[in-house]
matplotlib code that plots the C-alpha trace (Angstrom):
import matplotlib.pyplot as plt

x = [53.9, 53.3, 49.7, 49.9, 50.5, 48.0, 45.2, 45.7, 45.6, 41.9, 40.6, 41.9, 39.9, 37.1, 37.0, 37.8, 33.6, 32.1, 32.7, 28.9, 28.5, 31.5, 29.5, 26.4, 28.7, 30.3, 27.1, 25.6, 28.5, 28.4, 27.6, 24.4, 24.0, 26.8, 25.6, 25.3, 26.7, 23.0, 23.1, 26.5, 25.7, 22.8, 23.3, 21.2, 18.0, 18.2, 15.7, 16.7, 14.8, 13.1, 13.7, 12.4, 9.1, 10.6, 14.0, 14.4, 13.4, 15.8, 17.7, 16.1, 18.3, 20.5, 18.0, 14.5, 16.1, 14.9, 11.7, 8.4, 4.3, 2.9, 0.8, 3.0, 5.0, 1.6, 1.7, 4.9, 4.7, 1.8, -0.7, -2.7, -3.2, -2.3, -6.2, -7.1, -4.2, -5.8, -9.3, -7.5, -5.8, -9.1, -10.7, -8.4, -6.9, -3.4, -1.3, 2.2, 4.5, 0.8, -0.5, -3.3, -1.9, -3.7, -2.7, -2.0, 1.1, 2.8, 6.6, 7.8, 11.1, 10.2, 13.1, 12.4, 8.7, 6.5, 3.2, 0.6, -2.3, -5.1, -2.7, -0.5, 2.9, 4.0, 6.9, 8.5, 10.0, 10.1, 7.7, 4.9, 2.9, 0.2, -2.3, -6.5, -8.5, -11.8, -15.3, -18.3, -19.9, -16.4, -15.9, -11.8, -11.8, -10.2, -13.2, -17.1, -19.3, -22.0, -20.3, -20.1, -17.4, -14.2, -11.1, -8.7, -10.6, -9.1, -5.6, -5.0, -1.5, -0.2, 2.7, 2.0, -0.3, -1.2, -3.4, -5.4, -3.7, -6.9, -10.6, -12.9, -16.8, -18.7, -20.5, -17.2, -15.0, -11.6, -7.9, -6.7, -3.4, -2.3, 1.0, 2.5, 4.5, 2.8, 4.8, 3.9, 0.4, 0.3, 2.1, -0.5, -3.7, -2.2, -3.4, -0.4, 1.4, -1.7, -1.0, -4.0, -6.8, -8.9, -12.8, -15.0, -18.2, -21.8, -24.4, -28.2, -28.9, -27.4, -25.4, -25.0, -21.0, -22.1, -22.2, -18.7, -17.3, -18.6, -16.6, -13.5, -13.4, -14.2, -17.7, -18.4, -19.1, -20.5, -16.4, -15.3, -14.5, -12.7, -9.8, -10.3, -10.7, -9.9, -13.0, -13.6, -17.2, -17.1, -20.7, -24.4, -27.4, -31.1, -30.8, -27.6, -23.8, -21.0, -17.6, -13.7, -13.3, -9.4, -8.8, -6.0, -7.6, -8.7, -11.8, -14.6, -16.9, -15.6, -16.8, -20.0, -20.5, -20.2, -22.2, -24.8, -24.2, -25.1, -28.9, -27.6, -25.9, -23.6, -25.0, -21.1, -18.2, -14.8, -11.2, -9.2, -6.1, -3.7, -0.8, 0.5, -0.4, -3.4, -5.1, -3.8, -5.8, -5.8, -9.2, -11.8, -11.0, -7.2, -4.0, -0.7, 2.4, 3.5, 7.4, 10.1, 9.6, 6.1, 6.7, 9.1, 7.1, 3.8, 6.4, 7.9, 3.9, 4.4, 2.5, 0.1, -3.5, -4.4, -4.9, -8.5]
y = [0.9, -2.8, -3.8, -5.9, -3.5, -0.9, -3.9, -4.0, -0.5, -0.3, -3.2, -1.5, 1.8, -0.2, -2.0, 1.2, 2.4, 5.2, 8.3, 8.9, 4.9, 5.0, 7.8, 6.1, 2.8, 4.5, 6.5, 3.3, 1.4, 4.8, 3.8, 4.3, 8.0, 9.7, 12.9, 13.1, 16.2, 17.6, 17.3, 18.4, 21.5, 22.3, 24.6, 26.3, 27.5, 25.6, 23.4, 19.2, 16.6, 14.8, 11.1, 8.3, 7.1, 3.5, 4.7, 3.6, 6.2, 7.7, 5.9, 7.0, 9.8, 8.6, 10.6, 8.8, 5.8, 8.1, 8.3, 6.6, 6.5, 8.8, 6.1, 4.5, 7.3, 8.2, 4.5, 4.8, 7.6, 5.8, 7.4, 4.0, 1.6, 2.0, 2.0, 4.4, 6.6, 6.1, 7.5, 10.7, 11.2, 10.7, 12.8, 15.6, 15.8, 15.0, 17.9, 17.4, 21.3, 22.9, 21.1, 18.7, 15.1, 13.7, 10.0, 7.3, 6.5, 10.1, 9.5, 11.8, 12.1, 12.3, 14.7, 17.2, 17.3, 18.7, 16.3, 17.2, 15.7, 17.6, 20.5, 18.9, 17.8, 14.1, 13.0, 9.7, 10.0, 8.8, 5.3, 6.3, 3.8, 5.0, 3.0, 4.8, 3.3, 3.6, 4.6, 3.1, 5.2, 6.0, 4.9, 3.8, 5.6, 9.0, 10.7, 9.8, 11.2, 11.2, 13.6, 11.1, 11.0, 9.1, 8.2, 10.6, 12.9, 11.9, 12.0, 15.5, 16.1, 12.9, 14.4, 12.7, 10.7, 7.3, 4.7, 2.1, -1.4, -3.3, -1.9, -1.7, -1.3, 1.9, -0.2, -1.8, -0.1, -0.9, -1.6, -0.1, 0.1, 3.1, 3.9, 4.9, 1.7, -0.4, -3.0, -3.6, -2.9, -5.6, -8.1, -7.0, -8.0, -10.8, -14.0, -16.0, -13.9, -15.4, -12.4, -12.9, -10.3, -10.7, -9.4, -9.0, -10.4, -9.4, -11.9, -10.9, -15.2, -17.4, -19.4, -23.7, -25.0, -26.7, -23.3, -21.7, -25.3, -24.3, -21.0, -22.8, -25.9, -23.6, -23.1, -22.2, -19.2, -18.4, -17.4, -20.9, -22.6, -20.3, -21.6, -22.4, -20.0, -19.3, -19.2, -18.4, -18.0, -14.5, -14.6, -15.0, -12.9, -14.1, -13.2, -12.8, -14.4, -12.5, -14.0, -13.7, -14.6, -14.5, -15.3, -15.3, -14.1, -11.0, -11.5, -8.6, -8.3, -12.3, -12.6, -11.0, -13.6, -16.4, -15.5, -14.9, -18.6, -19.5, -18.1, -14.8, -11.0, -9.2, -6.6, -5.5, -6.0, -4.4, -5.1, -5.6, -7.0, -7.8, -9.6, -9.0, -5.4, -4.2, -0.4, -0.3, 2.1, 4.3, 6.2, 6.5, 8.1, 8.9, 7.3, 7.0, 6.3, 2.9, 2.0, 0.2, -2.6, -2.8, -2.7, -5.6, -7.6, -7.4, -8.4, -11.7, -12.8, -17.0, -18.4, -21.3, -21.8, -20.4, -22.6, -24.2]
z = [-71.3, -72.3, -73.0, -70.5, -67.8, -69.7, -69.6, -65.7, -65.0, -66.6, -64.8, -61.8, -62.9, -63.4, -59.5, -57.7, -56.6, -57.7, -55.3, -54.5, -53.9, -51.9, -49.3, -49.0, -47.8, -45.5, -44.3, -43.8, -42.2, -39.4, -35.8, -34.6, -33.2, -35.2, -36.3, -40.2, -42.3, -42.1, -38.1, -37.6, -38.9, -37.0, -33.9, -31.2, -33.0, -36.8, -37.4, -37.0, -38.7, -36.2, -35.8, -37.5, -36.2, -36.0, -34.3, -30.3, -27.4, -25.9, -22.7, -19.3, -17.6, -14.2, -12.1, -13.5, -11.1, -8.2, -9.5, -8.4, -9.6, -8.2, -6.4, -4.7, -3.7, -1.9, -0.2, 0.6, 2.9, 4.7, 3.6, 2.8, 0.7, -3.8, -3.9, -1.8, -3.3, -7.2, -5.6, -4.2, -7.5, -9.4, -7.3, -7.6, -4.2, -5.1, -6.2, -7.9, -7.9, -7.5, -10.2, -9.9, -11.0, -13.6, -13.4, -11.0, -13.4, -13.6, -12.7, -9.7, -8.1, -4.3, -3.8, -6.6, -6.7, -4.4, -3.8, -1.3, -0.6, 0.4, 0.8, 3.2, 1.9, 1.5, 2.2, 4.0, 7.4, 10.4, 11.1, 13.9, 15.1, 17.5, 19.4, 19.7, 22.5, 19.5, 20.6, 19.3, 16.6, 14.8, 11.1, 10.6, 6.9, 6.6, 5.5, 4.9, 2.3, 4.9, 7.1, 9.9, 12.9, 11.7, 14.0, 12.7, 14.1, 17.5, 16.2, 17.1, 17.6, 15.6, 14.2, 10.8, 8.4, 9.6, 8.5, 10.0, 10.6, 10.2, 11.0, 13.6, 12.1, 13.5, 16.1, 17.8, 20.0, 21.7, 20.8, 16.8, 15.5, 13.2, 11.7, 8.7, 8.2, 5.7, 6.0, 9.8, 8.7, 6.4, 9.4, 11.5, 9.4, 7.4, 8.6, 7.6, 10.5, 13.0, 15.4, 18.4, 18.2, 21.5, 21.8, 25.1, 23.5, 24.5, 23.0, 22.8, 24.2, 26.7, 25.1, 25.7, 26.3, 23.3, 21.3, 22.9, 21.6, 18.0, 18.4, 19.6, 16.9, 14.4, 12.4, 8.8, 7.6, 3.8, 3.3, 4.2, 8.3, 10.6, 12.4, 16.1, 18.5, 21.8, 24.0, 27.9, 29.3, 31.5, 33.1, 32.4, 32.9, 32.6, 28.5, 27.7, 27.7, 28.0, 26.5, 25.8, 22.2, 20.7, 17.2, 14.3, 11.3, 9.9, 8.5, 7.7, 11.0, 11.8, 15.4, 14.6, 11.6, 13.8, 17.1, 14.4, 13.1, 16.3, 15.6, 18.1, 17.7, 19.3, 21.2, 22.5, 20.7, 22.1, 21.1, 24.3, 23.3, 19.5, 20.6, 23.6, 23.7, 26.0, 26.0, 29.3, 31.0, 28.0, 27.9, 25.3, 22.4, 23.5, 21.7, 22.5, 20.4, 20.9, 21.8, 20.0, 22.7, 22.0, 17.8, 18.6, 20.6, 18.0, 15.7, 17.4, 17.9, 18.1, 14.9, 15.9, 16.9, 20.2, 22.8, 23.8]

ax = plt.figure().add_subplot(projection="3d")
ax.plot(x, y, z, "-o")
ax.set_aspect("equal")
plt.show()
C-alpha cells in the first residue's frame, strides 16, 4: 500500500463517530413517542419510568368530544339556569354514577354517566313548555328554605323538569311560562326580543290622566327610564284606579316600581296576557301544555313599542 493511500485510510478511521456517540445521535434524532430500548421491553406488570414533568399531556380520547361540565349538562336538560346548577352541586344534590359530584367543572359524557338531581335522573329530551294560571302567595323558585308554597308544587303530572320563563313575586298572580327550553326562556324574558307582557293593575289612589301619561311616555326608575307603555284606564272607585298596563321589558317587580313613582301601590297585580297568549279560562293554579302553534306564535312576537 502506498503512503498515500495508508494516510487516507487513517483520516477516514479517525472521521467515522464513536459507536456510543453514534447511539445517543440517533436516540436523539428518534420521533417523538417512539418507545426507547428501556420501554420496549416493558410488558404488562414491569415497572415504566414515568414521564418527564415538562413532557405534554396526553391528547383527549375521541369520546371526551361527547363530554360536557357537569353544569351545563344540568342547564341543558332544563333544569335552570348554570347558577342555580353550581348551588345544587355545592349543596350536594347532584349525583354523578351514585356518587356525589364534587365540582361544577367535572367532565361527564351524558350518554355514559348517570346524573341525577335530587334522585331523579337527568337527561335531555323532548322540549315541554307548559303554561300555570299562578295564585297569589306562590314563590316561582323550586324550593324555599322557609318552607313556603312554591309553583312546582302545582305541576303534578308535568312529565318533566321545567323552569320558570321569567318570575312572578309571591304577591302576583296570573299568566307564567315554564319549559325546559332555555333557549325560548331566554327569548321570552330578554328585552331585546320586546315580547308584550300585559298586567290588570289595582292601585291603592285614583289616579290623574296626567299620571297613566307618566306610565305610557315612560318614567324613571332608580335602574334607569322605562320604555313607554301601553296604558288603558279600566274603572274608578271612590279610592282606587283600576288599570291595563302592557309593557316590553323584564324588569324585577317593574310595574310595581312605577305605580309606586307615582306616590301609590299596587294592591292587585295579575298577569293576563305575554304575547298573544291569554290563560284562557284556565283556572287557578291549573296548567296546561302549550302547542306548537302557540310556541310559534310567542316566537314571531313583532318587535317595537306598543302602541299608546
Amino acid at each position: 500500500m502506498r503512503p498515500r493511500d495508508y494516510g487516507n485510510k487513517l483520516l477516514a478511521r479517525r472521521r467515522k463517530p464513536k459507536p456510543k456517540a453514534a447511539k445517543l445521535a440517533a436516540k436523539q434524532a428518534a420521533p417523538a413517542g417512539r418507545p426507547d430500548r428501556n420501554s420496549a421491553k416493558a410488558g404488562p406488570g414491569r415497572n415504566v419510568p414515568a414521564q418527564s414533568a415538562s413532557a405534554p399531556p396526553a391528547p383527549p380520547q375521541a369520546s371526551s368530544a361527547a363530554k360536557k361540565t357537569l353544569d351545563r349538562i344540568l342547564s341543558k336538560a332544563g333544569f335552570g339556569s348554570r347558577t342555580e346548577a353550581a348551588e345544587w352541586i355545592r349543596d350536594g344534590r347532584v349525583k354523578v354514577n351514585g356518587k356525589p359530584a364534587k365540582s361544577i367543572e367535572m367532565w361527564v359524557d351524558p350518554k355514559r354517566d348517570k346524573v341525577t338531581l335530587d334522585g331523579a335522573p337527568v337527561r335531555e329530551g323532548a322540549k315541554l313548555y307548559i303554561l300555570l294560571n299562578k295564585p297569589k302567595g306562590y314563590l316561582t323558585t323550586y324550593k324555599d328554605p322557609e318552607g313556603r308554597p312554591t309553583v312546582y308544587q302545582l305541576l303534578k303530572g308535568v312529565p318533566g323538569f321545567v323552569g320558570t320563563a321569567g318570575r312572578l313575586d309571591m304577591d302576583t298572580s296570573g299568566l307564567l311560562i315554564l319549559t325546559s327550553d332555555t333557549a325560548f326562556a331566554d327569548f321570552i324574558t330578554s328585552p331585546a326580543s320586546h315580547v308584550p307582557k300585559t298586567y290588570l293593575v289595582k292601585s291603592s289612589t285614583r289616579l290623574t290622566d296626567e299620571q297613566l301619561d307618566l306610565l305610557r311616555n315612560g318614567l324613571t326608575l332608580d335602574d334607569g327610564p322605562t320604555r313607554p307603555a301601553a296604558v288603558t284606564r279600566l274603572r274608578d272607585s271612590e279610592k282606587y284606579t283600576h288599570f291595563e298596563i302592557t309593557i316590553t321589558e323584564g324588569r324585577n317587580r317593574q310595574v310595581r316600581r312605577m305605580v309606586e313613582a307615582l306616590g301609590g301601590k299596587v294592591l292587585k297585580l295579575v298577569r293576563v296576557k305575554i304575547g298573544g297568549l291569554e290563560l284562557a279560562g284556565l283556572g287557578m293554579g291549573a296548567w296546561r301544555e302549550l302547542s306548537r302553534a302557540e310556541v310559534r306564535g310567542l316566537l314571531d312576537t313583532p318587535s317595537g313599542e306598543p302602541r299608546t
